[in-house]
C-alpha positions in Angstrom: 84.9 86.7 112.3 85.6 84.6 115.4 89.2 84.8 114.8 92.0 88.2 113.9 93.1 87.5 110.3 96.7 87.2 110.5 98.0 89.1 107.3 101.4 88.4 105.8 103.6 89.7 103.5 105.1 88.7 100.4 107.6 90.0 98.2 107.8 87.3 96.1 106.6 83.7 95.9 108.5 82.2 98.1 107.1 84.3 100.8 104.2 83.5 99.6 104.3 79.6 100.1 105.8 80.3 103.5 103.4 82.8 104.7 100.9 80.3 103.9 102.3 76.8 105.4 102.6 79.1 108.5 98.6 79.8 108.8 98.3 82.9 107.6 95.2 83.9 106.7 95.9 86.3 104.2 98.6 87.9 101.9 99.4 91.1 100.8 101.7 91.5 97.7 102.8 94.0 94.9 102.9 94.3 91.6 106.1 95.3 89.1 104.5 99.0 89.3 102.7 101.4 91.6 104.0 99.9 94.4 104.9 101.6 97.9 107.8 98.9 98.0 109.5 99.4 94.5 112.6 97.9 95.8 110.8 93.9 96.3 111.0 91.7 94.0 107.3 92.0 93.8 104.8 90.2 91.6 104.2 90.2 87.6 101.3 89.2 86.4 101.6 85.5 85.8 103.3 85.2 89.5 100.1 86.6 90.8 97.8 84.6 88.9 100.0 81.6 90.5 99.7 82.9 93.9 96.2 83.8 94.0 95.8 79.7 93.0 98.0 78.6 95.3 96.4 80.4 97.8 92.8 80.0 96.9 93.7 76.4 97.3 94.3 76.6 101.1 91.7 79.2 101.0 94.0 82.1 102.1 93.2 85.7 100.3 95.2 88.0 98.6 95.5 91.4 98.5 97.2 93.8 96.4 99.2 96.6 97.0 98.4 99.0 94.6 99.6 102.0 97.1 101.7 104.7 95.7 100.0 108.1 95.0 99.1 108.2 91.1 100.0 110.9 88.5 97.0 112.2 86.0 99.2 110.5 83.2 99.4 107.3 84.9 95.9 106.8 85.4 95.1 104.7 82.7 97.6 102.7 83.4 97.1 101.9 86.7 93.6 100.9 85.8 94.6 98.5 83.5 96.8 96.9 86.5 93.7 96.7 88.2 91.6 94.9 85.5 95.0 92.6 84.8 94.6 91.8 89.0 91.0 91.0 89.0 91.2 88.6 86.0 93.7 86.9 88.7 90.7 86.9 91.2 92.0 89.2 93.9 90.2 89.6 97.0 90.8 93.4 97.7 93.1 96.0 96.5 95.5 98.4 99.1 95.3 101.6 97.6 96.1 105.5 99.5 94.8 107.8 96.2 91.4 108.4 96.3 91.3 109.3 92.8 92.4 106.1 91.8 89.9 104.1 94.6 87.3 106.4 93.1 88.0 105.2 89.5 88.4 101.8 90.6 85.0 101.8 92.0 83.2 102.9 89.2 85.2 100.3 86.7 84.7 97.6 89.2 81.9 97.9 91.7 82.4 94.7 93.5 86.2 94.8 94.1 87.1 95.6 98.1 88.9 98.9 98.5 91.4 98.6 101.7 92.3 102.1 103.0 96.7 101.6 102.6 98.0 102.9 106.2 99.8 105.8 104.0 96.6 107.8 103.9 97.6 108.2 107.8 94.0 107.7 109.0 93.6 108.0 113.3 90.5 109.7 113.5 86.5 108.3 113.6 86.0 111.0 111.0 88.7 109.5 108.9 87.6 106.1 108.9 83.6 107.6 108.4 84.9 109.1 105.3 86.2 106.7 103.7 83.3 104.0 104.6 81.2 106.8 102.7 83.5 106.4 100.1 83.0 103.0 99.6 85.9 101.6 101.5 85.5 98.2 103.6 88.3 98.4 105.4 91.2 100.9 106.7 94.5 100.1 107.7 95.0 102.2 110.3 97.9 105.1 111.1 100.8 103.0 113.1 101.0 105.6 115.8 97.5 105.2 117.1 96.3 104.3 121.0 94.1 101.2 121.6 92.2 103.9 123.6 91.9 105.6 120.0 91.3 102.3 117.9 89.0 101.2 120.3 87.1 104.6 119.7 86.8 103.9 116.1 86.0 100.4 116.1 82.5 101.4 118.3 81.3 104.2 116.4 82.0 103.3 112.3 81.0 100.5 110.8 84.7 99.6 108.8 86.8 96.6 109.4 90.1 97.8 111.2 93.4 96.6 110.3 96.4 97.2 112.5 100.2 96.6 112.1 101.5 94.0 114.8 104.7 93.5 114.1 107.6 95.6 111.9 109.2 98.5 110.8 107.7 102.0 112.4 108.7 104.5 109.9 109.6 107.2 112.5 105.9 106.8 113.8 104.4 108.7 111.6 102.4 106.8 108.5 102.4 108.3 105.3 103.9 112.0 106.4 107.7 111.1 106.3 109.5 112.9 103.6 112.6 113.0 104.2 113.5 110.6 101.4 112.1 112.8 99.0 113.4 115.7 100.4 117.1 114.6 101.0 117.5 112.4 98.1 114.7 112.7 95.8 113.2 109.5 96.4 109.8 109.4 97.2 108.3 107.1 100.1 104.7 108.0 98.7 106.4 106.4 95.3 107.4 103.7 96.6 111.5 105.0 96.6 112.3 105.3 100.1 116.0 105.1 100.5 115.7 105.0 104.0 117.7 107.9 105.7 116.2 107.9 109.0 118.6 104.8 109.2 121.8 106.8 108.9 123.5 108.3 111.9 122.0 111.3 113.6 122.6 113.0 116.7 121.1 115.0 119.2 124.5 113.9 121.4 126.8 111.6 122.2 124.7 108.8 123.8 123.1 108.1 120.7 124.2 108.2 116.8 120.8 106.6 115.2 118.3 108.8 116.9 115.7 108.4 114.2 116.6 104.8 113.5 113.7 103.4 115.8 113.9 99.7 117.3 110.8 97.8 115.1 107.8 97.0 116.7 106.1 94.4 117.9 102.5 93.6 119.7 102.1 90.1 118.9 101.1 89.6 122.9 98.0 91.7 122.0 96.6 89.9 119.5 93.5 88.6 121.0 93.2 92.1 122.7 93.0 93.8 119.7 90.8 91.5 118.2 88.3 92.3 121.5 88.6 95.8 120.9 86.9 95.0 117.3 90.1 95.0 114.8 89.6 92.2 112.3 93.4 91.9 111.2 96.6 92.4 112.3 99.2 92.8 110.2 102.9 91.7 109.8 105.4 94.3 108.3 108.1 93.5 105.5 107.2 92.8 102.0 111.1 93.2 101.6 112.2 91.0 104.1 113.2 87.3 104.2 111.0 84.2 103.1 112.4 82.8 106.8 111.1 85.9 108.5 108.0 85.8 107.0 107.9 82.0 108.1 108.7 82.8 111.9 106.6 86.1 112.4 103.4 84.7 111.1 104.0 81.2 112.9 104.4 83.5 116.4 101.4 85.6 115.6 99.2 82.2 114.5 100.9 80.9 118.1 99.7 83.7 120.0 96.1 84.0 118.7 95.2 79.9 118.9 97.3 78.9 122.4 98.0 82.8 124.1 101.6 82.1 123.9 104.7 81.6 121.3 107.4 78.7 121.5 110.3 79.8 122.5 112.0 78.0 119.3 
């Protein structure tokens, strides 16, 4: 790829048509159920079939989001999802439950399996694994070194996606539960009310001490793309159609000309 693959997200369609008169060169979107962003408007069926289109026709990809962790009694369900997607021509599925990735495999062989950045993957070992599972690509942990994703990207043959620009989640992808564990509502299900954005104090300099400023690496771009990731990806599939507009027009910026408009 002689280019990074700027990936947006959508929440709905109207993200989608901005992410895409913006030059991105992908989307990632969910559907009503299993996924990790239960709270978007998200996608049904005939939505997606319309984006997929839409985007086909400006020959931008889309990926879904199937990313919570699956029950056994779920299963057959989620599978059926799956089929639904790739009758809407898909180009790869986001999933964190190897269970499911392995079932999906097997039902459809020639379907990409993305590695979702909730299976908290920042090792080489990691990213072999899952390459011997039969995953093409890995979104990898948020808290990781380019020292670290440089290390991967030389020793495993797996395209590398990173998070440019967003929403940390305390730093630590995948392992925060203290949704589930202070209101019953599960992150890893898609339910995360959040709470790391209430006030807490260690003392009285600062009442949001978990509530961390979002990041943002769009300078590095290019960089990263040197270092051998393949994509770089733009947090908030709950956010704004506008914001979507602006973030991926900065990162599109910043990868063709080095530099983003001040407007």
């Amino acid at each position: 790829m002689n280019k990074i693959e700027i990936l947006a997200p959508s929440g709905g369609l109207d993200s989608i048509y901005a992410a895409v008169r913006n030059g991105a060169d992908a989307v990632y979107v969910g559907a009503k159920d299993f996924s990790a962003r239960a709270s978007a408007k998200n996608f049904t069926l005939e939505e997606l079939s319309d984006a997929v289109k839409y985007c086909h026709t400006y020959g931008v990809k889309v990926y879904l989001a199937l990313n919570t962790l699956i029950f056994d009694d779920e299963i057959n369900d989620a599978l059926e999802l799956v089929k639904d997607a790739c009758k809407c021509d898909i180009d790869a599925l986001i999933t964190q439950d190897i269970g499911l990735a392995q079932a999906v495999r097997k039902m459809v062989p020639t379907l990409k399996l993305h590695a979702s950045t909730q299976m908290s993957v920042h090792t080489l070992s990691g990213a072999q694994a899952l390459k011997e599972l039969g995953f093409s690509r890995v979104v990898l942990a948020r808290e990781m070194s380019k020292a670290e994703i440089k290390y991967i990207a030389d020793n495993c043959d797996i395209e590398l996606e990173v998070f440019v620009h967003g929403a940390l989640c305390m730093c630590v992808s995948g392992q925060c539960y203290m949704s589930a564990m202070l209101g019953t509502r599960s992150a890893n299900r898609g339910m995360c009310a959040q709470p790391c954005r209430l006030p807490f104090t260690s003392d009285s300099s600062n009442t949001h001490a978990l509530s961390l400023k979002d990041n943002s690496i769009v300078e590095y771009i290019n960089e990263l793309h040197e270092i051998g990731v393949v994509s770089a990806k733009i947090e908030g599939r709950m956010k704004r159609p506008e914001y979507v507009a602006s973030a991926v027009k900065a990162c599109v910026q910043m990868r063709d000309y080095g530099c983003v408009d001040k407007e």
